[in-house]
PDB file of N, CA, C and O in Angstrom:
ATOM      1  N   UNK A   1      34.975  -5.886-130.613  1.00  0.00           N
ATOM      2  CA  UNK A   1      35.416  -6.299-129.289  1.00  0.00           C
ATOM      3  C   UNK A   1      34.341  -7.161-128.642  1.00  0.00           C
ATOM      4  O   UNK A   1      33.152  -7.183-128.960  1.00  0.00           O
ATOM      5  N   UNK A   2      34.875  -7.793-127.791  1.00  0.00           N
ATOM      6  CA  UNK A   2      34.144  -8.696-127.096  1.00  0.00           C
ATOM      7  C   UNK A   2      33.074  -8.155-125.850  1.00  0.00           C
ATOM      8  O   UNK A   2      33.252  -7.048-125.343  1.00  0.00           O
ATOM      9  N   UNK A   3      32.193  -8.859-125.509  1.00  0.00           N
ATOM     10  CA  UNK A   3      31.618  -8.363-124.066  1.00  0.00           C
ATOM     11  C   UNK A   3      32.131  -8.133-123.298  1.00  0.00           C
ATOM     12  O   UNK A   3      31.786  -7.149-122.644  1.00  0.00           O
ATOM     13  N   UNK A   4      33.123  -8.804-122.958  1.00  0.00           N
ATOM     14  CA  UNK A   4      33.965  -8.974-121.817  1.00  0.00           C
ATOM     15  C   UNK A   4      34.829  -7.702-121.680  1.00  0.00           C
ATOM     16  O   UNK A   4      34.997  -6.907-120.755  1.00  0.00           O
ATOM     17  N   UNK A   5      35.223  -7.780-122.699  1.00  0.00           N
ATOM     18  CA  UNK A   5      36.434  -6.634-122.687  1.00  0.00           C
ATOM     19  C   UNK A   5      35.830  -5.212-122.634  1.00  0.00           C
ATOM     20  O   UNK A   5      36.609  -4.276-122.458  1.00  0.00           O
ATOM     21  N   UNK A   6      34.285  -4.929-122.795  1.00  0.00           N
ATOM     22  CA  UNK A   6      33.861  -4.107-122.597  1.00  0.00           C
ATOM     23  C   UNK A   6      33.455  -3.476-121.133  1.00  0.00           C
ATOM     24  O   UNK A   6      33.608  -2.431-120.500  1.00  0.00           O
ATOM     25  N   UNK A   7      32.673  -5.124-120.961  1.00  0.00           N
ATOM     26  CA  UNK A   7      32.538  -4.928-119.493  1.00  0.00           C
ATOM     27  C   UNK A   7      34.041  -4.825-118.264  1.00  0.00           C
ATOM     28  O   UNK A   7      33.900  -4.727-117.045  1.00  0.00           O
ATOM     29  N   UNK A   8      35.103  -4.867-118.835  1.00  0.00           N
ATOM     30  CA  UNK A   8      36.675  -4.893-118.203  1.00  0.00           C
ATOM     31  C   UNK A   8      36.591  -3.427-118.318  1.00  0.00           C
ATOM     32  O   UNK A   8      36.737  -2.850-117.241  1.00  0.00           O
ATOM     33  N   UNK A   9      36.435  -2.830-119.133  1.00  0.00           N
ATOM     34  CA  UNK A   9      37.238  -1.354-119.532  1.00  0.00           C
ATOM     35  C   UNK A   9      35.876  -0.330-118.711  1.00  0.00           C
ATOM     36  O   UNK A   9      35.941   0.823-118.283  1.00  0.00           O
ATOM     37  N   UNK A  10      34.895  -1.147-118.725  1.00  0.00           N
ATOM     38  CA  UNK A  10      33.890  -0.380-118.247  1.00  0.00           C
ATOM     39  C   UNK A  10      34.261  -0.507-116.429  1.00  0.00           C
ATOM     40  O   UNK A  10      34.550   0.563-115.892  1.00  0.00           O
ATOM     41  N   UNK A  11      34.253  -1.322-115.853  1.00  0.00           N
ATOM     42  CA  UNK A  11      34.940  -1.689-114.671  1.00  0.00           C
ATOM     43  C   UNK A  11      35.979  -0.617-114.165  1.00  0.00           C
ATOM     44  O   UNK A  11      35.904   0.115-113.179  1.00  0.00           O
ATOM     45  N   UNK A  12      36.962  -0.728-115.109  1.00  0.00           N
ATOM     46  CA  UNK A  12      38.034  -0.329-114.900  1.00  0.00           C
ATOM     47  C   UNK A  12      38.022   1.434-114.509  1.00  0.00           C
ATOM     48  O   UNK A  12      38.513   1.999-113.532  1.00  0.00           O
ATOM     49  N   UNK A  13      37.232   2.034-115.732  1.00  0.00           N
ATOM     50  CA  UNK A  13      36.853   3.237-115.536  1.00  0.00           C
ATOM     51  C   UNK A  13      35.670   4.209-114.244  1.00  0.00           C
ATOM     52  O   UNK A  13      35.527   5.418-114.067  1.00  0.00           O
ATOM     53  N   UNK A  14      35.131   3.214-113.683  1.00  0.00           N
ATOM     54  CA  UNK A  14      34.626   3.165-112.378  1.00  0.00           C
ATOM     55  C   UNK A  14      34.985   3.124-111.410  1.00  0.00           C
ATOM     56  O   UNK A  14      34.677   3.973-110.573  1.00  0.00           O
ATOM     57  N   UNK A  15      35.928   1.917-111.115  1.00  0.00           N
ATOM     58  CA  UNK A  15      36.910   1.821-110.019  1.00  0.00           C
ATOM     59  C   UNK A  15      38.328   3.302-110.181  1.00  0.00           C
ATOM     60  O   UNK A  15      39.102   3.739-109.329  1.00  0.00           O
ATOM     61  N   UNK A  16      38.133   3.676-111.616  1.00  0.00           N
ATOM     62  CA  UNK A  16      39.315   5.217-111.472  1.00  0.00           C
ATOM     63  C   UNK A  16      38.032   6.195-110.977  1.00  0.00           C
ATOM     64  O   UNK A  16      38.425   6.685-109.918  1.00  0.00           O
ATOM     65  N   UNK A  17      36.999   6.582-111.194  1.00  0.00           N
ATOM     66  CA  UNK A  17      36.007   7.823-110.546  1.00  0.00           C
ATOM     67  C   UNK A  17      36.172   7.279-108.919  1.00  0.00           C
ATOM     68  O   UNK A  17      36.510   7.991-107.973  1.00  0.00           O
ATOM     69  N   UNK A  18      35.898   6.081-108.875  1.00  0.00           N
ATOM     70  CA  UNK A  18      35.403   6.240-107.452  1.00  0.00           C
ATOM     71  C   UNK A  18      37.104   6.215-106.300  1.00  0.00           C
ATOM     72  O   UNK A  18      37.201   6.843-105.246  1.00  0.00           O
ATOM     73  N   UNK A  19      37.938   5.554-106.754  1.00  0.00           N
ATOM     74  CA  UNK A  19      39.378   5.941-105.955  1.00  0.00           C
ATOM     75  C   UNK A  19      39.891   7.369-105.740  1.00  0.00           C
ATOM     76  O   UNK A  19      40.574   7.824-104.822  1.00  0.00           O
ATOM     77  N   UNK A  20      39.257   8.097-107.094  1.00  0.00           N
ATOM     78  CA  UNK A  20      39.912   9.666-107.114  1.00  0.00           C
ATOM     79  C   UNK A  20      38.876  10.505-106.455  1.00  0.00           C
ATOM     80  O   UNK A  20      39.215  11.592-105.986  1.00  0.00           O
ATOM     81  N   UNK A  21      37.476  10.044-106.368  1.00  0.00           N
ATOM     82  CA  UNK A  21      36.883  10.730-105.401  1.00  0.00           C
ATOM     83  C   UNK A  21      37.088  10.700-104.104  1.00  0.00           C
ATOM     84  O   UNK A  21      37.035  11.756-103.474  1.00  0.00           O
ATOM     85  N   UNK A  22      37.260   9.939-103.701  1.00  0.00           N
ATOM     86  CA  UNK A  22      37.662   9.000-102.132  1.00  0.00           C
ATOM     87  C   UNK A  22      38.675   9.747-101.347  1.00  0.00           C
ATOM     88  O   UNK A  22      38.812  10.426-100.329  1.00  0.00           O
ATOM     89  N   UNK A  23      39.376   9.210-102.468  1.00  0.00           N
ATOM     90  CA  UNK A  23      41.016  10.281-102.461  1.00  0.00           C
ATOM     91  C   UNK A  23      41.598  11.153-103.469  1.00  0.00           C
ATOM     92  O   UNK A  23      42.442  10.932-104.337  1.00  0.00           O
ATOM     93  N   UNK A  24      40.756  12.500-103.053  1.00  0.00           N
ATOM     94  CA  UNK A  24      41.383  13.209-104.164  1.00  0.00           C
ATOM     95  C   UNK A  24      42.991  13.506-103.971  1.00  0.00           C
ATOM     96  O   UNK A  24      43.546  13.277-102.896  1.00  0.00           O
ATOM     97  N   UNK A  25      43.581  13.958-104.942  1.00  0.00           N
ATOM     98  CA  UNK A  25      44.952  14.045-105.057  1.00  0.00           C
ATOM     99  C   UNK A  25      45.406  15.707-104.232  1.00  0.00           C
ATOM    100  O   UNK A  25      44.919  16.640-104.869  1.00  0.00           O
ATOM    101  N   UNK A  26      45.876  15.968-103.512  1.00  0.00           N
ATOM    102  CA  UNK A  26      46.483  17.353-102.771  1.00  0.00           C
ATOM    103  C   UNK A  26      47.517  17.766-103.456  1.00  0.00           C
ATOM    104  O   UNK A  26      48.666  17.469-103.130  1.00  0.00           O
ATOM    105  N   UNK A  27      47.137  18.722-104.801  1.00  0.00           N
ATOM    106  CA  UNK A  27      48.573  19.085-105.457  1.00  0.00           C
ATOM    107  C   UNK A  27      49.822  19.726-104.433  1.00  0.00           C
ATOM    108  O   UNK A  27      51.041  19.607-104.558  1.00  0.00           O
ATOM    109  N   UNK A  28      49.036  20.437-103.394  1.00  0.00           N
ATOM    110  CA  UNK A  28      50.955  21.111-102.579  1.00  0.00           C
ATOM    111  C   UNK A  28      51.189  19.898-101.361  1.00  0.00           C
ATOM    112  O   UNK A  28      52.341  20.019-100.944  1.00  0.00           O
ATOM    113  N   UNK A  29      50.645  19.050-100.833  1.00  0.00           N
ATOM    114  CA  UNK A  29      50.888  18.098-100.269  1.00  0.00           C
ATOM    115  C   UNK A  29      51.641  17.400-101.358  1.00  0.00           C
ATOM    116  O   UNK A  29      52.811  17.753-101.216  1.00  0.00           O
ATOM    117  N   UNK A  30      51.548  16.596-102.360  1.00  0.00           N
ATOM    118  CA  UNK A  30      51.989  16.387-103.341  1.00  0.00           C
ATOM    119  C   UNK A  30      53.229  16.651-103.740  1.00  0.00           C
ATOM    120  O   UNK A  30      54.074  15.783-103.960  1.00  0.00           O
ATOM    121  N   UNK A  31      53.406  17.923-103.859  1.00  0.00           N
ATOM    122  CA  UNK A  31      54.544  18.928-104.385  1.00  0.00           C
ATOM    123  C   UNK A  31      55.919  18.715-103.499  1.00  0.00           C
ATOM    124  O   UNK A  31      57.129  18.648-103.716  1.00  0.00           O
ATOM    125  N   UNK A  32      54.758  18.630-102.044  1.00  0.00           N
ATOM    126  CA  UNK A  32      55.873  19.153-101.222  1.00  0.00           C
ATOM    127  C   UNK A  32      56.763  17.643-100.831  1.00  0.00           C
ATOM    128  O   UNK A  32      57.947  17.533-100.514  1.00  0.00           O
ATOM    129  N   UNK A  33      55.828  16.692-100.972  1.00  0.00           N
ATOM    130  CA  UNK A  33      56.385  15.212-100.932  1.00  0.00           C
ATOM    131  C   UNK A  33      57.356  14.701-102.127  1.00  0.00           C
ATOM    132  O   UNK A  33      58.144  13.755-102.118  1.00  0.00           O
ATOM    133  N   UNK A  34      57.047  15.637-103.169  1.00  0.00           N
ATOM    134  CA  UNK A  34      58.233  15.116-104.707  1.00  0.00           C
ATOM    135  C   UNK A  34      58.965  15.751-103.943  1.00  0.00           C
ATOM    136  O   UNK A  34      59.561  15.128-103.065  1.00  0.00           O
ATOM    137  N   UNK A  35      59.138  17.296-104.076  1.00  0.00           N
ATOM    138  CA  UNK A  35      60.404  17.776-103.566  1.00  0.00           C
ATOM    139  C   UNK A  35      61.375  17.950-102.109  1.00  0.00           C
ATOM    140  O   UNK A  35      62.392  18.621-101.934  1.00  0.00           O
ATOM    141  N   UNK A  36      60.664  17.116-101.224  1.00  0.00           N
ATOM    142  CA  UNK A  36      60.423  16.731 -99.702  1.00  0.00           C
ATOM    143  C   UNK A  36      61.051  18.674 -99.034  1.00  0.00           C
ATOM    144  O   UNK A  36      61.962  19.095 -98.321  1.00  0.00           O
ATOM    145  N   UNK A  37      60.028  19.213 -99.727  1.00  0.00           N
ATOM    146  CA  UNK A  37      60.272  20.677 -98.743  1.00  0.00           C
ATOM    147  C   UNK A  37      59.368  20.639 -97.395  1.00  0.00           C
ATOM    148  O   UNK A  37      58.190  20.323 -97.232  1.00  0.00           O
ATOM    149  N   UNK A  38      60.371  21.084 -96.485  1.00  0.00           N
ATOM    150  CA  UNK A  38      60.191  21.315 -95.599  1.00  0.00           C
ATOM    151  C   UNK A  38      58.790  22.709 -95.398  1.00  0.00           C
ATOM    152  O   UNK A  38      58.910  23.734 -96.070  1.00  0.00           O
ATOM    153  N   UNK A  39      57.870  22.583 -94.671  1.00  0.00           N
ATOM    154  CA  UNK A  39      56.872  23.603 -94.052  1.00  0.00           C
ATOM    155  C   UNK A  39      57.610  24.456 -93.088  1.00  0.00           C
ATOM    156  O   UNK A  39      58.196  24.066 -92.077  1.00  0.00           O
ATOM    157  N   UNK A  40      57.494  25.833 -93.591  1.00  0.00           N
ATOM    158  CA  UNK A  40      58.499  26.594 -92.419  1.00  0.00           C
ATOM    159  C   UNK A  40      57.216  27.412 -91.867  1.00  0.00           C
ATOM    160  O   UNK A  40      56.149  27.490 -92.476  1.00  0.00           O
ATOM    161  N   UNK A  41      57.518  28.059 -90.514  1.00  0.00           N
ATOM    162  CA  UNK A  41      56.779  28.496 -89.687  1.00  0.00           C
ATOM    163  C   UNK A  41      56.184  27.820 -88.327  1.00  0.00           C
ATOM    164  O   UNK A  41      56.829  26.853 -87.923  1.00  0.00           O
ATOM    165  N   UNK A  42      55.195  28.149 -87.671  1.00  0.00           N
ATOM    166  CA  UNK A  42      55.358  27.597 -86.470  1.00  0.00           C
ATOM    167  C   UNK A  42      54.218  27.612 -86.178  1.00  0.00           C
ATOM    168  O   UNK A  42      53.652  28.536 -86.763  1.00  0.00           O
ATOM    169  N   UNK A  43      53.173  26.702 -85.174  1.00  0.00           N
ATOM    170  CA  UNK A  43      51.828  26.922 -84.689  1.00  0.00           C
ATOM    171  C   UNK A  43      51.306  28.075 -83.606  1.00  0.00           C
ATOM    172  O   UNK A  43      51.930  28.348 -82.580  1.00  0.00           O
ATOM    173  N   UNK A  44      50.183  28.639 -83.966  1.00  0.00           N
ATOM    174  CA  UNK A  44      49.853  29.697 -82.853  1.00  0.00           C
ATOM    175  C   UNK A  44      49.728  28.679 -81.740  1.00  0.00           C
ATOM    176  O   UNK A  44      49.597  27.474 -81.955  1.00  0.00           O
ATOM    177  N   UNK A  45      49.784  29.310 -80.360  1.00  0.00           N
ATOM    178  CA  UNK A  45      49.645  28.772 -78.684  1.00  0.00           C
ATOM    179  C   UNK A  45      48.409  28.282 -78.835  1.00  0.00           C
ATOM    180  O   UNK A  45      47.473  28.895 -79.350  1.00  0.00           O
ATOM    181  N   UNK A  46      48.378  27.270 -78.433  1.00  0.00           N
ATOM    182  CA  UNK A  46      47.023  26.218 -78.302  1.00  0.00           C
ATOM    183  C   UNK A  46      45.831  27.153 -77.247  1.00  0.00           C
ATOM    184  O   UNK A  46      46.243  27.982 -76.437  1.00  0.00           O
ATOM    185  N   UNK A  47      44.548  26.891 -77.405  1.00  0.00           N
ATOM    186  CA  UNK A  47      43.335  27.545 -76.889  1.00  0.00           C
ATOM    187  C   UNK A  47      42.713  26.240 -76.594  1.00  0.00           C
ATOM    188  O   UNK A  47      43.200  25.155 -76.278  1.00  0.00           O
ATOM    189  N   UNK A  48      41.391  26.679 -76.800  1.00  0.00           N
ATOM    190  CA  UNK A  48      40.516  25.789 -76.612  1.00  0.00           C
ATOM    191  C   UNK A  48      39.989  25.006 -78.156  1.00  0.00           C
ATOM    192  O   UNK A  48      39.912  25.709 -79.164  1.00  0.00           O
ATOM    193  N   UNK A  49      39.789  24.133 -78.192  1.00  0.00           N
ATOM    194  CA  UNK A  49      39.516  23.846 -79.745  1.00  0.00           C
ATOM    195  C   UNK A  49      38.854  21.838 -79.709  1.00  0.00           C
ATOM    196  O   UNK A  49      39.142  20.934 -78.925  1.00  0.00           O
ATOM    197  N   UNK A  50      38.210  21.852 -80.556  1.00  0.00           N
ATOM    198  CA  UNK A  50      38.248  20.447 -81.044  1.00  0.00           C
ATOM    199  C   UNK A  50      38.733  18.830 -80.527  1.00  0.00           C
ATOM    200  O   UNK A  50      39.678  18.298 -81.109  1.00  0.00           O
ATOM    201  N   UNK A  51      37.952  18.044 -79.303  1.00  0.00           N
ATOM    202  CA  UNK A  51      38.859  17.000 -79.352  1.00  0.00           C
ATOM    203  C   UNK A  51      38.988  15.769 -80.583  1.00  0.00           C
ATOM    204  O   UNK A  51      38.618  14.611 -80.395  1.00  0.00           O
ATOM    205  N   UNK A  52      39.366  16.088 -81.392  1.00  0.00           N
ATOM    206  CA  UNK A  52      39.524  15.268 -82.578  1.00  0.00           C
ATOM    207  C   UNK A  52      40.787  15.772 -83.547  1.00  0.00           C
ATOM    208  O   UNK A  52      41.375  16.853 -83.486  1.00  0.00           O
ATOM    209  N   UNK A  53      41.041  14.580 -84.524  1.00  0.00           N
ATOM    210  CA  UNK A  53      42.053  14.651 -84.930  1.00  0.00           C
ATOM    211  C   UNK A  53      41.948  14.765 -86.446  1.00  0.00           C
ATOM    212  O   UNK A  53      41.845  13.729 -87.104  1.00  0.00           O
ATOM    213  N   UNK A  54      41.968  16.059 -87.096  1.00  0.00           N
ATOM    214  CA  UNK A  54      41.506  16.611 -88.345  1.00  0.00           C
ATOM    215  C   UNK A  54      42.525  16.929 -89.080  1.00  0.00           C
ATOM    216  O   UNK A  54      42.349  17.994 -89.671  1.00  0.00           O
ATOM    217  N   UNK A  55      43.480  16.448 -89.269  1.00  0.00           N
ATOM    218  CA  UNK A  55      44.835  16.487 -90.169  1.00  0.00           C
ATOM    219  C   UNK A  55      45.754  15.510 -90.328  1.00  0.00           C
ATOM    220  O   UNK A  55      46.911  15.712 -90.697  1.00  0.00           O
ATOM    221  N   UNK A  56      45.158  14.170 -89.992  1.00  0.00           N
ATOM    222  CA  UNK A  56      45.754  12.988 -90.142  1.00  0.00           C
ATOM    223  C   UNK A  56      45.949  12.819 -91.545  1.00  0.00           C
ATOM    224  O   UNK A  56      47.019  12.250 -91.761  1.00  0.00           O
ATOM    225  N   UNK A  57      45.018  13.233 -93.052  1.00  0.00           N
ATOM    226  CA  UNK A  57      45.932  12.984 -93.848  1.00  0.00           C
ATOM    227  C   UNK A  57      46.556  14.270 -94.521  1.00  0.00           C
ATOM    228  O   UNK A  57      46.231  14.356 -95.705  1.00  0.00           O
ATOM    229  N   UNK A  58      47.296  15.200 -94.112  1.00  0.00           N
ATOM    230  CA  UNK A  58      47.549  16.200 -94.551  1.00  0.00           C
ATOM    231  C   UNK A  58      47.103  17.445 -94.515  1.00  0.00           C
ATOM    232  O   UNK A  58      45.893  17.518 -94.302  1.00  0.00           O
ATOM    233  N   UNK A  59      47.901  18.882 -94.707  1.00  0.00           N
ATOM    234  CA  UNK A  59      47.085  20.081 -94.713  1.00  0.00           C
ATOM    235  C   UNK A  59      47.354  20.895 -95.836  1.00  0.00           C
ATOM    236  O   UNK A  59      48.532  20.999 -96.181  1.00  0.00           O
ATOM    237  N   UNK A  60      46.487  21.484 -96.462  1.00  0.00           N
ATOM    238  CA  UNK A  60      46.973  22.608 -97.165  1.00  0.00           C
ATOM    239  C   UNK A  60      48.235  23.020 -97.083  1.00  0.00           C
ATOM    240  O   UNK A  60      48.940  22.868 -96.085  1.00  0.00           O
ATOM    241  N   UNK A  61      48.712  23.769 -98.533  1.00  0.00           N
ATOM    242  CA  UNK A  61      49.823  24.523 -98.274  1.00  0.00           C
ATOM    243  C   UNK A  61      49.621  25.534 -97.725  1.00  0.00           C
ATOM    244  O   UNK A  61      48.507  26.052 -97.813  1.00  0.00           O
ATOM    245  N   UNK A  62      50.929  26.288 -96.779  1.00  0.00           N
ATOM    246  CA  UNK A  62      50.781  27.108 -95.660  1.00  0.00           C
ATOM    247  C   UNK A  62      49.975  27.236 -94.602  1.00  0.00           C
ATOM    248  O   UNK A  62      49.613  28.223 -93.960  1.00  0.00           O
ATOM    249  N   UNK A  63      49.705  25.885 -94.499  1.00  0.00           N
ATOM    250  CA  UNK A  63      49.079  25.560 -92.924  1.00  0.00           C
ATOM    251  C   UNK A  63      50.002  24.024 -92.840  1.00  0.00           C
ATOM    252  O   UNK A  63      50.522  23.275 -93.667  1.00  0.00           O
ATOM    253  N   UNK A  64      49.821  24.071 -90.977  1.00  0.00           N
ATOM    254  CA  UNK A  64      50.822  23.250 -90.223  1.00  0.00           C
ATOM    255  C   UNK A  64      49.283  22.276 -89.768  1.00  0.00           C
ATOM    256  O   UNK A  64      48.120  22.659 -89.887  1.00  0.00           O
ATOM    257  N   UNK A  65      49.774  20.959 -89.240  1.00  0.00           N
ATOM    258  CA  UNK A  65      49.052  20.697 -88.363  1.00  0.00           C
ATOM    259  C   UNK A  65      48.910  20.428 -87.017  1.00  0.00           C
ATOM    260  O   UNK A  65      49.349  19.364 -86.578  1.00  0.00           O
ATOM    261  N   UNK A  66      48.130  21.567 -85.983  1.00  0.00           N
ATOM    262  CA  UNK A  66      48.751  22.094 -84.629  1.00  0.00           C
ATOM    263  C   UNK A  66      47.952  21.441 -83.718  1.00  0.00           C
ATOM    264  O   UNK A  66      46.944  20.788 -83.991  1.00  0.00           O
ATOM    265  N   UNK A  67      48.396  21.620 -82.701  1.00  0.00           N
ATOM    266  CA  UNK A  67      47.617  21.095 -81.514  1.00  0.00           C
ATOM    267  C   UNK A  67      46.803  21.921 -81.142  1.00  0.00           C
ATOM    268  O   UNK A  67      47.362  23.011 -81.264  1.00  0.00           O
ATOM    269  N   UNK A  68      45.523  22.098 -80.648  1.00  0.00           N
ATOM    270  CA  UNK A  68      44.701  23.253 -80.703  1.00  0.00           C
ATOM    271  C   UNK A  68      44.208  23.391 -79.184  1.00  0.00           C
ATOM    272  O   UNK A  68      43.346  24.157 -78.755  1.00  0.00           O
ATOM    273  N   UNK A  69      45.104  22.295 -78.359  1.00  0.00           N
ATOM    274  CA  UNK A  69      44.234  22.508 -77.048  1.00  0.00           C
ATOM    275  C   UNK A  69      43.420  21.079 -76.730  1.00  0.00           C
ATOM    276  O   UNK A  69      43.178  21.056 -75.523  1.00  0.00           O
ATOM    277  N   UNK A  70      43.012  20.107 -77.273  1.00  0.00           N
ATOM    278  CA  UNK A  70      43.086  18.943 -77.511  1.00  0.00           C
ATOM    279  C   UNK A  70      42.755  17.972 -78.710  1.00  0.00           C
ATOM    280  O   UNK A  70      42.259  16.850 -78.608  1.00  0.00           O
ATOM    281  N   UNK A  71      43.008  18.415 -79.495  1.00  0.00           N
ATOM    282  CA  UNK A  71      43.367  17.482 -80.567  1.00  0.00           C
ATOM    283  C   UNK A  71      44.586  18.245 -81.934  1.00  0.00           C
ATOM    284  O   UNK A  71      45.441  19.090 -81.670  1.00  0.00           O
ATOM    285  N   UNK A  72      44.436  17.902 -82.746  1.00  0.00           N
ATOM    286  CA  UNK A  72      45.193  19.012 -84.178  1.00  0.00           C
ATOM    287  C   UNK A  72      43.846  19.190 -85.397  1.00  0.00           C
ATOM    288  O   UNK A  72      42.783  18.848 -85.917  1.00  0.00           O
ATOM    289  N   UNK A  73      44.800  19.884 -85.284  1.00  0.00           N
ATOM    290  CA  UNK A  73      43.938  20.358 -86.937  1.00  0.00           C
ATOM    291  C   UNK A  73      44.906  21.863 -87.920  1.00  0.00           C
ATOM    292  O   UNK A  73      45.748  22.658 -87.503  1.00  0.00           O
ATOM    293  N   UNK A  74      44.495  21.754 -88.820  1.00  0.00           N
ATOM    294  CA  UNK A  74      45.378  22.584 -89.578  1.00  0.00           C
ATOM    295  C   UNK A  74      45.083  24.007 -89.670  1.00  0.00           C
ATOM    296  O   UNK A  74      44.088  24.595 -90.094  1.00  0.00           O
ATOM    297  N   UNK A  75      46.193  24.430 -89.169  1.00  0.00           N
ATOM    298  CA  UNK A  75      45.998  25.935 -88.921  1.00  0.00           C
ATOM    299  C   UNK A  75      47.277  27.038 -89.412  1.00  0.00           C
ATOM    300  O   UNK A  75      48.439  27.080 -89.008  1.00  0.00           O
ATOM    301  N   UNK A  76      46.747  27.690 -90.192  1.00  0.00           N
ATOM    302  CA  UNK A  76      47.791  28.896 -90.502  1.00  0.00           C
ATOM    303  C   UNK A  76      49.164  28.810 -89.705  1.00  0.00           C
ATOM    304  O   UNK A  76      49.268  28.544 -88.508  1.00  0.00           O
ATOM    305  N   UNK A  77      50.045  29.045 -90.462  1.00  0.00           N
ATOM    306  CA  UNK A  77      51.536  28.591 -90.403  1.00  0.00           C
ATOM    307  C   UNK A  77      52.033  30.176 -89.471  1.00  0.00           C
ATOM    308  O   UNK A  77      51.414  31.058 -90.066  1.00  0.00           O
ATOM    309  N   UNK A  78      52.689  30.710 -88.548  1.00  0.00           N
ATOM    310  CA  UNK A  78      52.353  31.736 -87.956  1.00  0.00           C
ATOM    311  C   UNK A  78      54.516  32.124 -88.201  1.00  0.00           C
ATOM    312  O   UNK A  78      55.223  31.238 -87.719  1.00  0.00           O
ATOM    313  N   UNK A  79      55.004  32.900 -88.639  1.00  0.00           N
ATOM    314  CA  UNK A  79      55.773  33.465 -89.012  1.00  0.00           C
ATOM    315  C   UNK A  79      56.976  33.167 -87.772  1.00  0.00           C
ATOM    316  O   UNK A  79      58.089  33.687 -87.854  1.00  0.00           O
TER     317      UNK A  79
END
């Protein structure tokens, strides 16, 4: 093989570590987007908490992302 094509495949395999670190993949975010299931349950009553916004890309499975009093963040799904 050529230089080139080495230095391509070598490239290539760098730019895959560093995208999947960045963004790792959320298998039940994931899951729940193939099978578009719905999150059932409901947020506890907002307190005092956090002004920032900590669930913009998603939450764990069985957590919602709630309003906490001023901002969201992901919190246990409450029955």
């Amino acid at each position: 093989m050529k230089k080139s094509a080495f230095l391509g495949i070598g490239i290539l395999i760098v730019m895959f570590f560093i995208t999947t670190q960045a963004h790792p993949i959320q298998p039940d975010r994931f899951i729940d987007t193939i099978l578009k299931r719905k999150r059932t349950g409901s947020c506890p009553k907002p307190g005092i908490g956090l002004c920032a916004e900590l669930c913009g890309s998603g939450c764990p499975y069985g957590q919602l992302c709630c309003f906490n009093g001023c901002g969201h963040e992901c919190m246990d799904a409450g029955l």
